[in-house]
PLY file of the C-alpha trace (Angstrom):
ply
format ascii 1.0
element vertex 160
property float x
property float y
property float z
element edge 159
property int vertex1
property int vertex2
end_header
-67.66 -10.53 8.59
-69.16 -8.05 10.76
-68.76 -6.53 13.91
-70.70 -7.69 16.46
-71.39 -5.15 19.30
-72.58 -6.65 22.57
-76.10 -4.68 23.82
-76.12 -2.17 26.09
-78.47 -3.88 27.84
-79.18 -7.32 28.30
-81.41 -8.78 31.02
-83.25 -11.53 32.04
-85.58 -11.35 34.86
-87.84 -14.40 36.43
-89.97 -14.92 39.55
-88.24 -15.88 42.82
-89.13 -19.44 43.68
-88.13 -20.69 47.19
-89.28 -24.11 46.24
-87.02 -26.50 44.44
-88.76 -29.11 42.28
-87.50 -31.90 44.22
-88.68 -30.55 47.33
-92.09 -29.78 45.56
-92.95 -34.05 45.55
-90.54 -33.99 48.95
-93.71 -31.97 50.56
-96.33 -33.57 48.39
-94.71 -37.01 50.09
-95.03 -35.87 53.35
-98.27 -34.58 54.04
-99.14 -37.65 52.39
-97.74 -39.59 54.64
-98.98 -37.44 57.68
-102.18 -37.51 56.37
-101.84 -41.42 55.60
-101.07 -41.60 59.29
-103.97 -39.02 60.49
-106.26 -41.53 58.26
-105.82 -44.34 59.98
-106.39 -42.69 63.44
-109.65 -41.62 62.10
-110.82 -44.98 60.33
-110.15 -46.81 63.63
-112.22 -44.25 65.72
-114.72 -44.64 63.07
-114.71 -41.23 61.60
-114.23 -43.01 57.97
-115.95 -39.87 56.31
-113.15 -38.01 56.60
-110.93 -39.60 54.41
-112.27 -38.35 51.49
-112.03 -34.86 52.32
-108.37 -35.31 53.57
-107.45 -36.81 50.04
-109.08 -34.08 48.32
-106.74 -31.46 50.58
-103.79 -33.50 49.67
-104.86 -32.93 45.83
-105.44 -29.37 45.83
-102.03 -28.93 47.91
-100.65 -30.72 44.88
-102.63 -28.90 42.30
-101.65 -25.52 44.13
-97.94 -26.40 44.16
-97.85 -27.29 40.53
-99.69 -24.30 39.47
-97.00 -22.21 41.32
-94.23 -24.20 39.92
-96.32 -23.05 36.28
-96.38 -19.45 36.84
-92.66 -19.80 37.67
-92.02 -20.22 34.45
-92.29 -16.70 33.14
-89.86 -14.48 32.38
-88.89 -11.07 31.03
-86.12 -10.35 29.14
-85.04 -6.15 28.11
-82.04 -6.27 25.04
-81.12 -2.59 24.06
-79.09 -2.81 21.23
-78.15 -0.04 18.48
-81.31 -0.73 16.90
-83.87 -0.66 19.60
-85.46 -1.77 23.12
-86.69 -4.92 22.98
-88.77 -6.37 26.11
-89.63 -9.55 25.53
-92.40 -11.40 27.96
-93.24 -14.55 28.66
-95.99 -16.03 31.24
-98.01 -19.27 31.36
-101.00 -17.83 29.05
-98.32 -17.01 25.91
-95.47 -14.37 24.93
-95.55 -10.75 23.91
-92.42 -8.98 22.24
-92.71 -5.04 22.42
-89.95 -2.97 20.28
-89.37 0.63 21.74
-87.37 3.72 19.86
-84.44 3.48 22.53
-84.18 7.07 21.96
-87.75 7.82 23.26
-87.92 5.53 26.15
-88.16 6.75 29.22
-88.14 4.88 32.76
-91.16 5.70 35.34
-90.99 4.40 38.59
-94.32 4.43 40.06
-94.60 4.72 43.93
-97.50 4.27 45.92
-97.71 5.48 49.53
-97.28 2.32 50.77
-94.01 0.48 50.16
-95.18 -0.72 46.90
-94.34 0.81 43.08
-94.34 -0.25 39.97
-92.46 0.35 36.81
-92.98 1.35 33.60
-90.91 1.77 30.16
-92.76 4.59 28.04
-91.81 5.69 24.52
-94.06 7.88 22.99
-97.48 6.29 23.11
-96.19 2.85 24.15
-96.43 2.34 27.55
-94.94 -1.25 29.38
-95.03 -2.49 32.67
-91.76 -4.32 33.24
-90.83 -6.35 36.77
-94.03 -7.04 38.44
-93.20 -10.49 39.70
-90.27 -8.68 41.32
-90.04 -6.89 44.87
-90.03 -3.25 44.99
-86.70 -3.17 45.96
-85.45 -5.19 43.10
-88.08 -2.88 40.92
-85.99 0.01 42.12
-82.26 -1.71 40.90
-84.14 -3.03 37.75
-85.14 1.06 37.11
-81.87 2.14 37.39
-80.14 -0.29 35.86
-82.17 0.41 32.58
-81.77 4.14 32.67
-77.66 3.11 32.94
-78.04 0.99 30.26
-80.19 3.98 28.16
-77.44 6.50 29.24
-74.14 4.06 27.88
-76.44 3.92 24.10
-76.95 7.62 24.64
-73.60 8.74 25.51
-72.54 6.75 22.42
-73.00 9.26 20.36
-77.14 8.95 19.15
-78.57 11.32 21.17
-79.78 13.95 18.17
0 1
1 2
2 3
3 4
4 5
5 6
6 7
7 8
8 9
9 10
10 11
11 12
12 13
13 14
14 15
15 16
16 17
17 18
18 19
19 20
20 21
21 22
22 23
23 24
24 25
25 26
26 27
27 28
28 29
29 30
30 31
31 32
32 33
33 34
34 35
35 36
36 37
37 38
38 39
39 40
40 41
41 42
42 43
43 44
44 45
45 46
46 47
47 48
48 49
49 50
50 51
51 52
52 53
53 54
54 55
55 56
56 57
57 58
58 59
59 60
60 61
61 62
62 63
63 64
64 65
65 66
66 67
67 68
68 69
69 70
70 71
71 72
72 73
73 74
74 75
75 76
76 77
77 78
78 79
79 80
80 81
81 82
82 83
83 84
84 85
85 86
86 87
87 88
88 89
89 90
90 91
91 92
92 93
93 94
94 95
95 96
96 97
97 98
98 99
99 100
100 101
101 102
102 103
103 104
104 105
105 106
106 107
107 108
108 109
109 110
110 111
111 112
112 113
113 114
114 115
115 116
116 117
117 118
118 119
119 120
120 121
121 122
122 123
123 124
124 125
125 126
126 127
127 128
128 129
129 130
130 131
131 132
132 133
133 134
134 135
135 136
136 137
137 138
138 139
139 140
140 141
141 142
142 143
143 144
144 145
145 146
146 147
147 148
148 149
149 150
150 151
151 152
152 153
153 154
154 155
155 156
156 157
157 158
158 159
């Protein structure tokens, strides 16, 4: 039986959602219910016309908050092993699994004059963008947390 190695790198990243799902219908329930309450007022003033339009606002608040809760489900995940760089993607629309040489990867952080940057794993003619559901500051730890992670699989004796 073989040695198994654990990777040099191995990380999982996801969007920050401030939202639990509970709270998600908790919200749902109660502008529903203020709403519910707002509807009355109007019927009994006779403004009955509005009703409509406040259920359709209650169903695009719904719709809105569910297709947050869907993008929320994406991920990224980076594995450097002794074999290779492997970022791994995953949003709402599908998955996409890129393989880099780890050898030829190298970590650009982009920075724009603002306070904004992105990031970037290049190897050769393969060029990713990695973290961009992420702040910049978290951007910034992801960046050098890969290059560590490059330098422990470098220092390990591959580097030509």
């Amino acid at each position: 039986m073989a040695d198994s190695k654990p990777p040099y790198l191995d990380l999982r990243l996801w969007p920050n959602r401030s939202l639990a799902p509970r709270h998600f219908w908790l919200a749902v329930a109660g502008v529903a219910i203020l709403f519910l309450l707002f509807g009355v007022r109007f019927l009994l003033l006779g403004a009955w016309p509005i009703l409509p339009f406040m259920a359709l606002d209650l169903a695009l608040l719904a719709w809105a908050l569910r297709a947050s809760y869907r993008s929320g489900e994406a991920f990224e995940r980076l594995i450097l092993d002794d074999q290779a760089l492997v970022v791994e993607q995953a949003c709402p629309e599908g998955r996409r699994r890129v393989t880099l040489e780890p050898l030829a990867v190298r970590v650009e952080l982009q920075t724009f004059p603002d306070t904004r940057n992105r990031l970037w794993l290049r190897a050769r003619e393969q060029r990713v963008a990695v973290g961009s559901f992420l702040s910049a500051a978290e951007r910034v730890e992801l960046a050098r947390a890969v290059e560590a992670g490059l330098a422990r699989f470098r220092s390990a004796g591959r580097e030509p």
